[in-house]
MIPA-283172 format. One record per residue (C-alpha): z negated, x negated, y negated. Coordinates in steps of 0.001 Angstrom, whole numbers, plus 500000, padded with zeros to 6 digits. Layout:
// residues N
ZXY...
***
This chain:
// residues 425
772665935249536892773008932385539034774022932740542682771886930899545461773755929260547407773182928446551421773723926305553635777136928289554739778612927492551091778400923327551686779417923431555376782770925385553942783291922774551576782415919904553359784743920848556516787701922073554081787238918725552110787475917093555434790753918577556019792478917651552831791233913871553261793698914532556800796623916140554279796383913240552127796318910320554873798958912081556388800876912927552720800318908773552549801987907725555136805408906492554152803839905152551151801189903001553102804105901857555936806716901915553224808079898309553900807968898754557123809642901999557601812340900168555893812556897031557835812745899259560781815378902035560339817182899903558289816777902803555076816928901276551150814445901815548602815732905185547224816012906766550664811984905855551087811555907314548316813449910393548932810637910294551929807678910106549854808843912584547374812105915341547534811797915376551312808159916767551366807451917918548013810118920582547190809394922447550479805492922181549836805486923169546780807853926451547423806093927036550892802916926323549022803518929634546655804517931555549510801952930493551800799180931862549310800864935536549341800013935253553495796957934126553151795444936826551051796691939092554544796000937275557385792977935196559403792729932436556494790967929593559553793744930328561911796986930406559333795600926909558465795033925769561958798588926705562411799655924619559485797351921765560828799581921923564060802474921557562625801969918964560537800060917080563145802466917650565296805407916269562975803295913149562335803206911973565279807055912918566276807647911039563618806594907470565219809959907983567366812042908178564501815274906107565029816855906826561165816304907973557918817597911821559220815124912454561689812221911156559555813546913176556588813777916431558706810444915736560477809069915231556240810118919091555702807894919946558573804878917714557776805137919592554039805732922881555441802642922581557348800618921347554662801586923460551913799416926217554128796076924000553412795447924418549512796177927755548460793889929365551584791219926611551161790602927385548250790926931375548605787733931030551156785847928530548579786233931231546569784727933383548803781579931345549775780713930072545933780006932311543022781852931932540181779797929723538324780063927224541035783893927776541668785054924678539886782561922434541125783953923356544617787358923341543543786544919262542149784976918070545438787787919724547541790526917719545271788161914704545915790544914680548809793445912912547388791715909841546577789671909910549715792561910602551606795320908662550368793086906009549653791768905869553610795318905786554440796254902446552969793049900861554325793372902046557496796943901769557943796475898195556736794047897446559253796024898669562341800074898154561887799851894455562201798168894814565583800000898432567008803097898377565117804196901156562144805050903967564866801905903883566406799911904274563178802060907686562709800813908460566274797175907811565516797055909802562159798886912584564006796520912551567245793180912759565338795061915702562886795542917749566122792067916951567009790910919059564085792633922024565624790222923919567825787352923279565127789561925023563250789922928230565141785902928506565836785571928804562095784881932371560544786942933564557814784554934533555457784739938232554032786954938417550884785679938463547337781909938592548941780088936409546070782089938576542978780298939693540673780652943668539959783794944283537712783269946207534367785116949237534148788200948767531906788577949740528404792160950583528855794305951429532024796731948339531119797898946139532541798207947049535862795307945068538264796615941716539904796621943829543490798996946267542054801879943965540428804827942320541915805690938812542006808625939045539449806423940760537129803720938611536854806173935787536469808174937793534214804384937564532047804656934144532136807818933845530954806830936290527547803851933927526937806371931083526920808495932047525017805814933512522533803468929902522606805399926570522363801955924903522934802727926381526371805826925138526872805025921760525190802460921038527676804394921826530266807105919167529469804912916453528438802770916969531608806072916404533729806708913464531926803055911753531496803016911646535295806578909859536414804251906486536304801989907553538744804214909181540857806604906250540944803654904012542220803723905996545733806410903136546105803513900283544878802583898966548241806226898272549171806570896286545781803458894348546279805588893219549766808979892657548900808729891412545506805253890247544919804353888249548515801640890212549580801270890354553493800288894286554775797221893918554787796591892349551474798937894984550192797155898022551781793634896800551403793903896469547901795522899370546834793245901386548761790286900409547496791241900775544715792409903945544508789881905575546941787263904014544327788978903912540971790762907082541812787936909510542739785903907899539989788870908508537516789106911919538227785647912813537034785632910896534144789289912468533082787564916003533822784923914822530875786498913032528853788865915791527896786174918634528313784165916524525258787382916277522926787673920319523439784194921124522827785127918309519335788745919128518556790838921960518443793253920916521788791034918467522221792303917970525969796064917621524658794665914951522117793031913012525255796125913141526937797698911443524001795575909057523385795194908282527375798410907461527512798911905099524094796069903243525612796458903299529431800142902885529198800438899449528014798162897601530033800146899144533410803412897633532345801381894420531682800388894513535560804144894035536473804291890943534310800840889401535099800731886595537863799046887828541041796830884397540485795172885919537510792155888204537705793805890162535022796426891317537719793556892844539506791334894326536839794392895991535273795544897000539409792024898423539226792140900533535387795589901809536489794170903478539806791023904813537504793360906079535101796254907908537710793857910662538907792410911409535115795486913209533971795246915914536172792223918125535035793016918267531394796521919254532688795775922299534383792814923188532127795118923259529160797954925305530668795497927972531743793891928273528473797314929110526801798033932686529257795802935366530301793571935221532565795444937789534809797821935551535408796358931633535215796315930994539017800294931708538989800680929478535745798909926668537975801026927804540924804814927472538271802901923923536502802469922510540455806236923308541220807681921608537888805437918579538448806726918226542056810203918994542075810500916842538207807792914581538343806677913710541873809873914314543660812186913044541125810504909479539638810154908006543520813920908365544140814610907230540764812691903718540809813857903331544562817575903619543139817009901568540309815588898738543293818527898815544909820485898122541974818274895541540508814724895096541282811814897309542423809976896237539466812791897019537429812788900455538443808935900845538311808333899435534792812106902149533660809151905073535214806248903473533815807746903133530204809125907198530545805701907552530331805584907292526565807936910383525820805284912494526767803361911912523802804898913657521347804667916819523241801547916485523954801017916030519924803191919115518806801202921053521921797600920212520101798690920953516866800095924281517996796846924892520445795195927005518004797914928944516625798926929902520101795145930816521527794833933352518511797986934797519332796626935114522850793910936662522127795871938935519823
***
């Protein structure tokens, strides 16, 4: 049976989608002011992208997991309006930064307060949408990292030649905090209210979700693993399919030092593009892969193959291309469609291969690999490699790691079935 949904269910969403458009702006910030947080404090390419990746993501994505455990306890609008605070609040400090320390530490705190946002947004979506609808919510709340990230390079483009870089982390901060008491007037809506009645169990194991500790649903995870190398496959190549896009968080710096774009140019451009190409990308990767599954046994692992055999080449082309061409720009364009298209055969895939009991902690562990390996990792890496050399040097070295993922991805679909019978085993 269908659930009707009212008017309640949409205001949730829209207001939560709101709010991760402001994690996602904010997230964006050293990327969109990269160049000029470097011109300023004096910092090299691999300490900005230490910023953009280590310094936030490794305490967002371990705050994030821990954050999720609170928010199943306490008032879900108020833990977030905490978070909001604080990362607000570390924006804007952040303007008065005089070196690459204090931006660093006030980094940790921006993630810290963000990694509250996700995991209780989309515990109350959860609440206010039936199950059918769940992933339909779930899709328009990610929406937000386009959106957001996307509004921060135009934005940012728009007002740093005229206010100067600190001020634009004052603005994005200011109009954060201004969220805040919205925030606390919302009601936390009851807990599991749209679930459908359970059926009783045929047998009393295993234990229910409630009832089981941390280490022993991870210590599930860890028996699947080692039982399904489909699993494990997928994890690896998904790491390593997505060092090219994370490496790009340092793409509007190259387009200034090494490619002659002014700010704005640089920041216009890529956020267009990406608020465009990137939200559209991210429903047509959601489809694409869904219609090789419903074709092909691991169809989604297949997609991801093939994605990346065909996407892949044409984004080392746009280092090479002349920024005279059109071809520059069409490919700028493609690349930004294709970034956000890896990530919902990604998680659909890894929560195929384990039980259901235990597929929002698989997401949680896939999230934490990505961003300490992936996100964290290919950033400093290309930033190092542009000190030594060149910045496009040290993007194309990410881009073209790219290419290893393939073969996991291969062995992972090949495997897919084996692995789902023994599942279901």
């Amino acid at each position: 049976m269908t659930s009707k949904l009212g008017p309640k269910a949409s205001f949730y969403l829209g207001f939560l989608l709101l709010l991760n458009v402001f994690n996602f702006a904010h997230r964006q910030m050293p990327g969109s002011l990269g160049y000029q947080i470097e011109t300023g404090l004096g910092i090299t390419h691999a300490q900005l992208g230490l910023l953009i990746g280590f310094a936030f993501i490794v305490v967002y994505s371990v705050a994030g997991m821990l954050f999720g455990t609170v928010a199943d306890r306490w008032n879900r609008p108020r833990l977030i309006a905490l978070g909001l605070t604080l990362w607000a609040t570390a924006t804007v400090v952040s303007g008065l930064s005089q070196s690459f320390l204090q931006i660093a530490v006030l980094r940790l705190l921006v993630g810290t307060g963000a990694a509250v946002l996700t995991p209780t947004a989309l515990g109350m979506l959860a609440d206010v949408y039936p199950p059918e609808r769940r992933a339909f919510a779930s899709g328009v709340y990610y929406g937000g990292i386009p959106l957001g990230a996307g509004l921060s390079m135009i934005v940012v483009a728009l007002l740093e030649p005229a206010i100067g870089w600190r001020a634009c982390f004052y603005v994005a901060g200011a109009a954060g905090l201004l969220m805040v008491p919205f925030m606390l007037f919302l009601k936390d809506p009851p807990r599991g209210g749209l679930e459908a009645p359970a059926a009783e169990p045929k047998s009393p194991s295993p234990a229910p979700a409630t009832q089981r500790s941390t280490g022993e649903v991870l210590g599930e995870i860890v028996r699947v693993a080692r039982r399904s190398p489909a699993l494990v496959a997928s994890v690896i190549g998904s790491v390593i399919v997505l060092w090219p896009v994370a490496a790009l968080a340092l793409g509007v710096t190259w387009l200034q030092a090494e490619r002659g774009f002014t700010m704005i140019q640089a920041g216009l451009y890529s956020g267009v593009f990406f608020l465009v190409g990137g939200f559209l990308g991210n429903l047509a990767g959601g489809w694409l892969s869904d219609l090789c599954h419903r074709r092909w046994s691991g169809g989604r692992l297949w997609f991801l193959a093939i994605a990346q055999l065909v996407i892949g080449p044409p984004a080392l082309a746009w280092f090479a291309l002349s920024t005279d061409s059109v071809w520059f720009y069409v490919v700028w364009f493609t690349g930004s469609f294709a970034a956000t298209g890896y990530f919902g055969p990604i998680f659909a895939t890894v929560q195929d291969l384990v039980p259901a009991r235990v597929r929002s902690t698989m997401v949680g562990v896939l999230l934490l690999m990505v961003n300490i390996f992936a996100t964290g990792l290919s950033p400093w890496i290309a930033g190092a490699i542009g000190d030594a050399t060149t910045l496009t040097r040290g993007l194309v070295t990410c881009s073209l790691i790219g290419f290893l993922s393939v073969p996991f991805f291969v062995y992972a679909a090949r495997r897919y079935a084996t692995d789902i019978a023994r599942l279901d085993g």
